[in-house]
C-alpha positions in Angstrom: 0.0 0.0 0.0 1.5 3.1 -1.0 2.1 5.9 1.7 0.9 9.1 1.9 3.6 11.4 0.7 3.3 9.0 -2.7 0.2 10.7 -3.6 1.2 14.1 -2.2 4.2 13.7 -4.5 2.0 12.3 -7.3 -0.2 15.6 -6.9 2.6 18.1 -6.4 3.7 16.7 -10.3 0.5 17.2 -12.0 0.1 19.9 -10.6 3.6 21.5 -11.3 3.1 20.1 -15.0 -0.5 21.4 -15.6 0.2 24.4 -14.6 3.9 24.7 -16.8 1.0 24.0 -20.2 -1.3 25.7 -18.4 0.2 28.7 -17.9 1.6 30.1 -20.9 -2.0 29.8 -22.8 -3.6 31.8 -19.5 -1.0 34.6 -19.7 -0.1 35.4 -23.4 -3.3 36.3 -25.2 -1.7 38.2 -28.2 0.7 36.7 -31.1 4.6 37.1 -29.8 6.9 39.2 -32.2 9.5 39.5 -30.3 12.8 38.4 -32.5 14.7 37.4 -30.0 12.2 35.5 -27.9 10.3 33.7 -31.2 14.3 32.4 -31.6 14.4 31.1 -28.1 11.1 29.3 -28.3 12.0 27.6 -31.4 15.1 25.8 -30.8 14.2 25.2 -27.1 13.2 21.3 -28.2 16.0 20.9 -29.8 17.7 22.0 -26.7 16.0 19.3 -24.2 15.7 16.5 -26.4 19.7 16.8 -26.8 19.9 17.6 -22.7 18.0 14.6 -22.3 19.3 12.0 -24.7 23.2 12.8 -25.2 23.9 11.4 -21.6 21.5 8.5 -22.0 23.8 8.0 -24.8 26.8 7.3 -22.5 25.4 5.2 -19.2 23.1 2.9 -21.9 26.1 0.3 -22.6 28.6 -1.3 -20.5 31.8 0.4 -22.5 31.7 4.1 -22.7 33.8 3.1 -26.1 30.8 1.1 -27.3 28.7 4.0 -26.4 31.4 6.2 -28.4 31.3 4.0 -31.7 27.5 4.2 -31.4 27.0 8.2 -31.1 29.5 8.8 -34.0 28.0 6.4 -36.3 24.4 8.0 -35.7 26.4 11.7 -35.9 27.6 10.7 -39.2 25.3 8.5 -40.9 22.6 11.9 -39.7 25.1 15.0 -41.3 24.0 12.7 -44.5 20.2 13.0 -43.8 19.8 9.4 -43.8 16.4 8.2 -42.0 15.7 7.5 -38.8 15.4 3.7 -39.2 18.8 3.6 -40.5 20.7 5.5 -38.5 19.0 3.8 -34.9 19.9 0.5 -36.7 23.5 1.4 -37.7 24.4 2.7 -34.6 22.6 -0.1 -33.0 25.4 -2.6 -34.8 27.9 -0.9 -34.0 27.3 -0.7 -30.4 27.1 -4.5 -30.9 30.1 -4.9 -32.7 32.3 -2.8 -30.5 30.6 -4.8 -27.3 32.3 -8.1 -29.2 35.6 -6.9 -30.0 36.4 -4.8 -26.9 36.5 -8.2 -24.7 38.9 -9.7 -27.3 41.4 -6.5 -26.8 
């Protein structure tokens, strides 16, 4: 049986992340033409998806090397706008690969 401080942490959350989507749609009625601040907004995805996925990159495998091999084969095989299928399953085998040889080093 969960405790009590679960489900006052479990409210705290939603209620932190309602009001983070909530708030912005309250507070800015008119369109935004700001330069500066329309720049911000836009890349500020990019920005977390890369904050959030670069280190996963690293503690995923046993071998930071492994985990190496795999970010620069995605980095390349993506600079040459090849899909996503083929650069998760490239990077995939060469995780694998490196994971084989590195033992036999």
């Amino acid at each position: 049986m969960p405790s009590m401080n679960f489900f006052l942490y479990l409210g705290v959350m939603a209620g932190v992340t309602y009001l983070v989507r909530m708030l912005p749609l309250v507070l800015v009625k008119k369109k935004i033409k700001n330069r500066f601040l329309l720049s911000f907004l836009y890349y500020v995805p990019y920005a977390v998806l890369s904050v959030m996925t670069v280190p996963a990159i690293f503690y995923a495998t046993s071998s930071p090397w492994s985990a190496l091999a795999g970010f620069a084969v995605a980095l390349i095989l993506a600079f040459f706008e090849k899909s996503l299928l083929t650069v998760a399953i490239f990077s995939s085998a060469a995780v694998f690969v490196t994971e084989i040889i590195l033992p036999l080093i």
